[in-house]
BANUBA-182509 format. One line per field, with one value per residue (C-alpha): x negated, y, z; residue in three letters. Coordinates in nm, 2 decimals. Layout:
BEGIN
c1 <- (X  ...)
c2 <- (Y  ...)
c3 <- (Z  ...)
code <- (ALA  ...)
***
This chain:
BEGIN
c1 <- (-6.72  -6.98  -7.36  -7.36  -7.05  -7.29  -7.60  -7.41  -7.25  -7.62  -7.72  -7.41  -7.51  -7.86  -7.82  -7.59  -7.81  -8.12  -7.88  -7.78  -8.18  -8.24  -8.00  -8.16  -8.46  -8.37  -8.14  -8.45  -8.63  -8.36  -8.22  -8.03  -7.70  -7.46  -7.06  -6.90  -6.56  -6.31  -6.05  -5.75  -5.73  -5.40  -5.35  -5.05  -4.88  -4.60)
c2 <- (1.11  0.91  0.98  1.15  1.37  1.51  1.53  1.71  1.99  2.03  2.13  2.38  2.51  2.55  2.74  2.96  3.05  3.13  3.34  3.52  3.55  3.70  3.96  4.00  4.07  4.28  4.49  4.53  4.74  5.01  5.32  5.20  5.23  5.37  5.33  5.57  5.46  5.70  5.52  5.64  5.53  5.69  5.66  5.52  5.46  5.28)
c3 <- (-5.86  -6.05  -6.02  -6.39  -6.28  -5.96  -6.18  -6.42  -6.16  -6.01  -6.34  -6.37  -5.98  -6.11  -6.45  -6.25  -5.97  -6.29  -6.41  -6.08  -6.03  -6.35  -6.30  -5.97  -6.08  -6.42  -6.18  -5.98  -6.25  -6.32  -6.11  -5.81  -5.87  -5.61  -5.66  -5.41  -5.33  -5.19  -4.94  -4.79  -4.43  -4.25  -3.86  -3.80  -3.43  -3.38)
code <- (UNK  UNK  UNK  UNK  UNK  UNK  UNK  UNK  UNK  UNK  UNK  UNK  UNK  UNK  UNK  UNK  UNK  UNK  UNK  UNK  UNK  UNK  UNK  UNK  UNK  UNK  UNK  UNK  UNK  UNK  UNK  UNK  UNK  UNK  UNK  UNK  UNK  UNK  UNK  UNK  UNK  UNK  UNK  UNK  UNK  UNK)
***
């Protein structure tokens, strides 16, 4: 991988992680949300 190739995924890894951030932060500002998920869990013996 040549120097331009790394420069040019640390620039992918870096608008990502703005972008994770932002929604971070924006998510921040609204109602928590809360997903309630039902699960099944049987007891099984052998």
């Amino acid at each position: 991988m040549t120097t331009t190739e790394k420069i040019a995924n640390a620039k992918k890894r870096i608008d990502e992680l703005k972008r994770l951030i932002k929604y971070w932060n924006d998510s921040d500002h609204d109602e928590a949300k809360i997903v309630n998920f039902t699960s099944n869990i049987e007891n099984k013996v052998a």
